[in-house]
N, C-alpha and C positions, 0 to 999 in steps of 0.2 A: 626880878619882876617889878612892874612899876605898882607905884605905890596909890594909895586914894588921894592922899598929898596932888601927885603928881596932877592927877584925875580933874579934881575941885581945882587947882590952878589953871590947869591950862581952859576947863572953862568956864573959867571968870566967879565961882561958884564957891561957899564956903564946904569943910569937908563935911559935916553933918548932912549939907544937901546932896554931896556927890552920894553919901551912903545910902540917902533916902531913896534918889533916882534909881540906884543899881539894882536897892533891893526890892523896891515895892513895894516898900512899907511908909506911911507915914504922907503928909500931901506935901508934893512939885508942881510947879508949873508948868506945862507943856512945853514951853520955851527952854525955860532951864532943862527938863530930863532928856530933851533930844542935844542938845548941847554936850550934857555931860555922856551918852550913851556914845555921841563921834568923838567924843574926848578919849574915853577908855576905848573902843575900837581903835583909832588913831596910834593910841600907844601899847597896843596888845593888854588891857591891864583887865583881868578876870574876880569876878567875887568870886572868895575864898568859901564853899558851901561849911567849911567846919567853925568857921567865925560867924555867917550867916545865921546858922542854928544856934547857936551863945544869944544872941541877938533875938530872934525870930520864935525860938524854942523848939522849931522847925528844921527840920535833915532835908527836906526836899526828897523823899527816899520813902517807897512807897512798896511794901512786900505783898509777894505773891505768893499762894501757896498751892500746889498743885500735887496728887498723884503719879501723874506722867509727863514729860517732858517731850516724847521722842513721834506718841501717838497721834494721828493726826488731827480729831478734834483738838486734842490739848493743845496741839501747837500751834495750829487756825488760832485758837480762844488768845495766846500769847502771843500772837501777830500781834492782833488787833489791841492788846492793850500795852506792849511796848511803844508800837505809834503812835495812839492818844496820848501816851504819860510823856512821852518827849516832846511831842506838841504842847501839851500843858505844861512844860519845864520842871518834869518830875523824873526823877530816875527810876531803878526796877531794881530789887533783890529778889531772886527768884530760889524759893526753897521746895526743894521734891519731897514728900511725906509719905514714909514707907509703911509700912501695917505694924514697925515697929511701935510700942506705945513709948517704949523709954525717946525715942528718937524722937518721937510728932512730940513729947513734953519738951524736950529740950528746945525744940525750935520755937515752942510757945511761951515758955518760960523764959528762957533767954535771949532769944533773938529777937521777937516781939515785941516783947510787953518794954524791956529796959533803953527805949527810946531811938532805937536806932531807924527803926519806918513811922510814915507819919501816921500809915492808918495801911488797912489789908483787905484784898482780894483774894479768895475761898475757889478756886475752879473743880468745881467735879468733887466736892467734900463738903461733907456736914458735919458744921463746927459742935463740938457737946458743948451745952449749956456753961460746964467751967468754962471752959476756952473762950467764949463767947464773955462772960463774965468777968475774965482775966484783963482781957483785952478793952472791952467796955468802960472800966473802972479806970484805966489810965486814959479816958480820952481819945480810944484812937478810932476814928471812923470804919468800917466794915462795909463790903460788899461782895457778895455770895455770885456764882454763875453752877449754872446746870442743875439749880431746883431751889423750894424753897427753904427759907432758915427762919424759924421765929424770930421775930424782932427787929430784923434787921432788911437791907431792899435787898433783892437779887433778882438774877435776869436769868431765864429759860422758856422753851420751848413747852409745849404741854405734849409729853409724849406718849398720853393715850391716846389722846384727836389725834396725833399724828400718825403712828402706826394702824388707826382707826381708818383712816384717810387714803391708806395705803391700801390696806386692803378692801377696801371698799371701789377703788380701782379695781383692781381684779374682780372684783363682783359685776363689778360693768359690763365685763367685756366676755361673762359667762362664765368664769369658772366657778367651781364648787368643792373642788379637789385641792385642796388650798393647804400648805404646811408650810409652817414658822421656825424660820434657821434663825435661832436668839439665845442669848446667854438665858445660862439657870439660873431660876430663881434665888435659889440658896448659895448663888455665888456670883453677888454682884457688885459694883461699884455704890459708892454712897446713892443717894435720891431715888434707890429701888427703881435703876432706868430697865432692865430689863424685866420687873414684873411689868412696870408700866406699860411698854411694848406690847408684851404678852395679853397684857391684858384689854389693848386695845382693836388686836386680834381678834378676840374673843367675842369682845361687844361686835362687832363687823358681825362675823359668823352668825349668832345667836340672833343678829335681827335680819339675817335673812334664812333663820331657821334653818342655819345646817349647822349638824354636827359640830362639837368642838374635840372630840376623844383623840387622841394620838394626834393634838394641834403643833406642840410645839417636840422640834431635835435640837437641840443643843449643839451651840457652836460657840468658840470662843470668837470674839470680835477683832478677828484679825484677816487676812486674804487668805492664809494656810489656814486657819481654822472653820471658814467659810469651804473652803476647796475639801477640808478630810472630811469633815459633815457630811456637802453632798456626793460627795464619794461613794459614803455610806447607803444613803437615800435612795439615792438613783440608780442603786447596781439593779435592782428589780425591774423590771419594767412590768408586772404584774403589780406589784404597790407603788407603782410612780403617781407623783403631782402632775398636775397641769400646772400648777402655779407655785410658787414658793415668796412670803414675804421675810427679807430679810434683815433682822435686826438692826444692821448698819451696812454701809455700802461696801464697806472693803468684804463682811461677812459675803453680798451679792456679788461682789465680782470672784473672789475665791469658786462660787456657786457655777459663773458662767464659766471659768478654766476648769472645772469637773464634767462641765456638760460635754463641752467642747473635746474634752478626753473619751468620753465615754461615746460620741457620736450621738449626741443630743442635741436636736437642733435648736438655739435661744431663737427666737419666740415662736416659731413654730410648733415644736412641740412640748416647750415649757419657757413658762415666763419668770421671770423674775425684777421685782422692784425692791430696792433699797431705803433706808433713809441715812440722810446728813448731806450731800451734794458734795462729793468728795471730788478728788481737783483729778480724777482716774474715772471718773463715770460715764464723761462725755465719750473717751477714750473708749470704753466699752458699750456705748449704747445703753446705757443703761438707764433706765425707768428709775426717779427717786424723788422724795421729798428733801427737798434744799431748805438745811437751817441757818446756814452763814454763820459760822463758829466765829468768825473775825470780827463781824458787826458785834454779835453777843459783846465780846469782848470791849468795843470802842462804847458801846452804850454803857456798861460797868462803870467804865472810867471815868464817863461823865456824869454818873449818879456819884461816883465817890470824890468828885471834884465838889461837885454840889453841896455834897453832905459836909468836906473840909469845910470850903465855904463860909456854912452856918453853925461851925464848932462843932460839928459832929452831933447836932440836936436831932431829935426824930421823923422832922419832918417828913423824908422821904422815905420814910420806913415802908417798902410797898413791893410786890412779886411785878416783875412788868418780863409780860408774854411776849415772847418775838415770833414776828410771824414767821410762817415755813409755803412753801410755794413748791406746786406739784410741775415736776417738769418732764412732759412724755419723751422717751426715744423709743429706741427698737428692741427692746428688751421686753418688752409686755406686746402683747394682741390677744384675739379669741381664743379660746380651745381648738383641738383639731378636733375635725368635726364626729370622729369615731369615739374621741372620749365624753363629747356631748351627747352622743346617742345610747350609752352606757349608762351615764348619770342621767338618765330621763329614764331608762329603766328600767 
């Protein structure tokens, strides 16, 4: 491999400034750093990121910590900040956090804090206060996705407005008969997203004075867990919805492959709207509120850029809402007109 020797000679440049140029640190002259950057291109010659860091105090190496990996929000959320962090010429160590506590300690205790990432992204988990504290105390910059974290910035969506939003679409368009296919409360993902949901349901309902009793059936957030739900729901057609909001989108299309089993016409005789704007919704027609999991992501990356930046000082310690955007298909319309004559009286 060539050398910096080589580098700083061939252009014309002592070795202290070939190092300066390579690495970013330290002032060049525009002249000189394009000089030496055709010089190392020219001769294949790469900074070494494990001498870089001796130097810099810096890994270039930026960890991730996530519950899921494989799920499609989480993976949207990991699009979007593997391509920021390589665009910024940072790397990704990506660690999954299982409900183990001995396991989440060791990835915090050791993998963390003992200088291996320069600083961490939180996806879909709320760090406790130690953890938070652990990581803090060495300097390393923080930023949180999918709710808020005291002290630190993060980026999400607000999803009571948004399940608020949802159904309040369906209120539009008349129904009144309205059931919520969403995770249980008492068994949810950190940032309480499924009370949240739930409960912006609720607010909808309540300010157009119907009903909230037998609002929400439980469904796990998946397309099978969406599909055994309405399975269950819709076997009556005595206690059938006209409308169904579903917790996430994969939950709404599991919904539409029940109906469609059962000879339920989507939207005729039931509607259904989702949230997240899953990359299968177009696919189904489906009515949902679009959160861009991938943006979320790329925004993270540039508050955690920011925050490197300024040594990891407070500045930007702040919740930044992303917006979400109602996108109609054929999955929603009116009630049929015999269940509006029913509900009227």
């Amino acid at each position: 491999m060539s050398a910096i020797a080589d580098v700083a000679r061939l252009a014309g440049v002592s070795k202290s400034t070939a190092s300066r140029a390579l690495s970013g640190h330290g002032y060049v002259s525009e002249d000189a750093r394009a000089r030496v950057e055709s010089a190392a291109s020219l001769i294949g010659y790469v900074v070494s990121s494990n001498a870089s860091s001796l130097v810099t105090g810096r890994t270039k190496n930026v960890g991730v910590v996530t519950p899921f990996i494989t799920r499609w929000f989480f993976s949207q959320v990991l699009e979007g900040i593997e391509s920021s962090l390589i665009a910024a010429g940072y790397d990704l160590t990506l660690y999954r956090l299982s409900e183990d506590l001995t396991q989440r300690h060791r990835v915090f205790d050791y993998f963390l804090v003992r200088k291996r990432v320069d600083a961490v992204i939180a996806v879909g988990i709320a760090l406790s206060p130690q953890e938070i504290t652990m990581l803090r105390s060495l300097g390393k910059p923080l930023v949180g996705i999918g709710g808020e974290i005291e002290g630190i910035p993060t980026v999400s969506i607000d999803d009571v407005e948004t399940a608020r939003r949802a159904t309040e679409h369906l209120l539009s368009l008349g129904h009144t008969r309205i059931v919520h296919l969403g995770g249980r409360p008492d068994n949810q993902m950190d940032f309480r997203v499924h009370t949240q949901r739930l409960d912006g349901v609720m607010l909808a309902m309540a300010d157009a004075d119907l009903p909230a009793t037998d609002l929400l059936h439980p469904a796990e957030f998946t397309v099978p867990g969406g599909y055994s739900a309405a399975l269950s729901l819709l076997a009556d057609p005595r206690s059938r919805p006209t409308a169904i909001v579903a917790g996430c989108d994969e939950i709404a299309i599991g919904v539409i492959v029940a109906a469609r089993q059962l000879g339920i016409q989507v939207p005729a005789q039931l509607s259904v709207i989702g949230i997240d704007g899953h990359d299968l919704a177009e696919m189904f027609g489906l009515t949902t509120l679009e959160q861009n999991p991938t943006l979320q992501g790329t925004r993270a990356v540039e508050l955690l850029v920011a925050r490197m930046a300024d040594g990891g000082e407070d500045a930007n310690d702040r919740a930044v809402t992303m917006p979400v955007s109602l996108t109609v298909r054929t999955s929603t319309t009116a009630p049929p007109a015999g269940a509006m004559t029913r509900d009227r009286g």
